[in-house]
Structures are given as C-alpha cells and as structure tokens.
N, C-alpha and C positions, 0 to 999 in steps of 0.2 A: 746049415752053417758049414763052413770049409774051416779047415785050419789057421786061416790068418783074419775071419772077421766074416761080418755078414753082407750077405750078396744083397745085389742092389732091390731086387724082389722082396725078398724079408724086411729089409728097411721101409720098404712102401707100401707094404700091407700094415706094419707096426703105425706109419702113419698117418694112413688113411683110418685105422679102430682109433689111434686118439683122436681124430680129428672129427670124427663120430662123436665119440665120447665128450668130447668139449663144447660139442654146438647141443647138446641134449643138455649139459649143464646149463650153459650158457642160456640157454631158451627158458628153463625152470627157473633160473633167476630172474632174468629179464620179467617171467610172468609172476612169482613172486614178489618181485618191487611194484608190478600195477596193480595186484592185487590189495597189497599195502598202502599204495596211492589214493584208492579207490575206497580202501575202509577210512584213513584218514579223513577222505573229505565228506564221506557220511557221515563221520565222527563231528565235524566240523559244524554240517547242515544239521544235524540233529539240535548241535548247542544252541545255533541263532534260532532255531525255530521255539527252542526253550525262552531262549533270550526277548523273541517278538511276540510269544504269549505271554510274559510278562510286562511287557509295558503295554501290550492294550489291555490287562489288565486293571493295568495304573490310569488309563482311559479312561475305561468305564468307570473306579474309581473319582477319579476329579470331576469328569464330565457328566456320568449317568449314562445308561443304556441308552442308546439311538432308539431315535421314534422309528423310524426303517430300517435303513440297511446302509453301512457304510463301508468303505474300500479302498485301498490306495495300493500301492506301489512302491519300495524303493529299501535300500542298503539294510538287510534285515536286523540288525542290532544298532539302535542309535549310538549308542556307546563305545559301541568295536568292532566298526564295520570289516567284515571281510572281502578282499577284491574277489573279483569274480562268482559270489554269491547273490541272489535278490531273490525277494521276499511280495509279495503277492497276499496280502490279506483282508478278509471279509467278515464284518459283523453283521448277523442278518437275524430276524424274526423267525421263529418256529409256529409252525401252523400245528398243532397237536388234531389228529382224527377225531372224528368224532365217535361217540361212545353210544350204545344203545337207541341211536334213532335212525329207523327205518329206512334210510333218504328223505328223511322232512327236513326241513329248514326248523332253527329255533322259532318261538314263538307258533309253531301250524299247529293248528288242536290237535290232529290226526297223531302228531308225535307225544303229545302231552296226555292222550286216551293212552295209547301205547304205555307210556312209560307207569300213568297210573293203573293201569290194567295190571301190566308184569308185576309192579309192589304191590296188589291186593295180592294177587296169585302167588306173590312168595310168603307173605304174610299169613295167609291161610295154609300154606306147606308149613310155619314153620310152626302153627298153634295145632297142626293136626299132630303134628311130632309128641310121641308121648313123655320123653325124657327131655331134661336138659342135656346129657351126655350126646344125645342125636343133636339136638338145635348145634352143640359147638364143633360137633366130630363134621356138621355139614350132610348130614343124611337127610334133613326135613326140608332142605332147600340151602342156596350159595347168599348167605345173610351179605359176606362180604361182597360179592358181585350185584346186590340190589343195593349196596351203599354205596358204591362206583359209580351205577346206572343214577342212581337219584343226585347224590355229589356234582359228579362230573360235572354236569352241564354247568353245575354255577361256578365250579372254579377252575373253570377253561381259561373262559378269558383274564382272568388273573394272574394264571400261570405262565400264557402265553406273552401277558407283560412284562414277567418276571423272569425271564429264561431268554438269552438269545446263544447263538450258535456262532462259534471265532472258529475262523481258518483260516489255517495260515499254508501256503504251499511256497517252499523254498526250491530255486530252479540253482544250478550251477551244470558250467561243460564239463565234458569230458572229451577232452578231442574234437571230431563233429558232431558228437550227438550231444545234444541237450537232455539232465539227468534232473531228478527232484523228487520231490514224496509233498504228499499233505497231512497237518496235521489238524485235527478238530476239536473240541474244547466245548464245553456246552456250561 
C-alpha cells in the first residue's frame, strides 16, 4: 500500500480471492437447493406410493384377490394426483417352493415313500430319545421340520390362494434422467 490508497495489483488480487470465494459459495448453494429438490420429490414419491398401496388395497377389498395377475398404469393417487409422477402397478400370484420333495411332482409315489420314510425315521429318533427335555430341546430329531415336511404340502396350495404380491414402482424426472424405486407389499 502507498500512502494515498491501494495500487491497482492489491485491488485485483483482493478481487479475484472474493470472486473465488463467491463461486465456491455460490456452487454449495446451488448444490444444496438440488439436493433439497431431490429429497422433496422422494419425499413426494414415497407418499403416492403410500397413497397407491392403499387403494389397491381397497381393490382387493371390494373386488377380491385376482384369479392371476393384474396391472395398469397411471396418475399414482386417484385423489391427488401429482404432475410429473406415474405409478406402474402389479398384483400377481406367489408360487411358494416346494418343501421336502425330492424333484417329484405332488401326487409321484416316489415322493410320498420319501416323505413317509423321513416321518417314520423321525418318529423312531424321537421314541429312541430318553427324556422329554431332549424330544423339546430338539436333540431326538427336528419334530418341527417333520411337521413342515408332512403340513406343507397340504397347505400350499391354500396359501398360495391366499397371499398375492402388490407392487407398485413410481417413475418421476429429474432433468434427463428418469428416477423411481419399487415398492412390494405381500
């Protein structure tokens, strides 16, 4: 600095650091507001997907579970739609595995030797057992995995009537990329 003020160098180094210092700000804001953009509209898709597993809830209520599989498309809260959000949803049947048979199909004797085979074999673990305290601790044989294996098979297909699987996947943009999540429901 000279005695009567500052030389034209000091003055443009002084504002070239703010002018530094203000695009660093500036940028942190800038990515703060889309960061906040960004949780807003998750915030948003999270609700309608709330919103669209409850009226096919109401669905299946009035209607009754779909003999198959059902699916549509469109404005994901009937009530309060929001622009630029859609909704993508699918009721469908659950195939549950199968339990304790070998690769046979239901009905093959080969599976039905099998399954009576295992329950005499556990049967005989669990009368060789000298305590009750072994038969419940599970030391004389897995009582509840031979009441699974023998169960299962008859309330498969019961279950499988009973039980369907809702998903619902909400899409909205972001700019050019197309954003969303799924949600499932069983």
């Amino acid at each position: 600095m000279t005695g009567r003020g500052f030389t034209l160098l000091e003055v443009m180094i002084a504002v070239a650091i703010l002018g530094l210092s203000l695009t660093a700000i500036f940028s942190s804001e800038v990515g703060a507001a889309n960061v906040a953009a960004r949780a807003r509209r998750q915030n948003v898709a999270a609700t309608l997907a709330r919103c669209k597993m409850g009226e096919i809830e109401q669905v299946i209520a009035i209607e009754g579970l779909p003999a198959l599989e059902k699916k549509d498309t469109d404005a994901c809260c009937e009530h309060a739609p929001v622009e630029g959000f859609e909704c993508d949803w699918l009721i469908e049947r659950i195939i549950l595995p199968e339990l304790g048979a070998a690769g046979g199909e239901e009905g093959d004797e080969d599976v039905e030797v099998t399954l009576s085979q295992r329950a005499n074999e556990k049967l005989d673990e669990v009368q060789a057992a000298e305590t009750t305290q072994q038969v419940l601790a599970g030391e004389s044989g897995n009582l509840a995995m031979l009441a699974l294996e023998l169960g299962f098979p008859i309330l498969k297909p019961f279950l499988e009537e009973q039980v369907r699987r809702a998903t619902v996947t909400v899409r909205w943009r972001e700019g050019p990329k197309e954003r969303g999540f799924d949600v499932t429901q069983y």
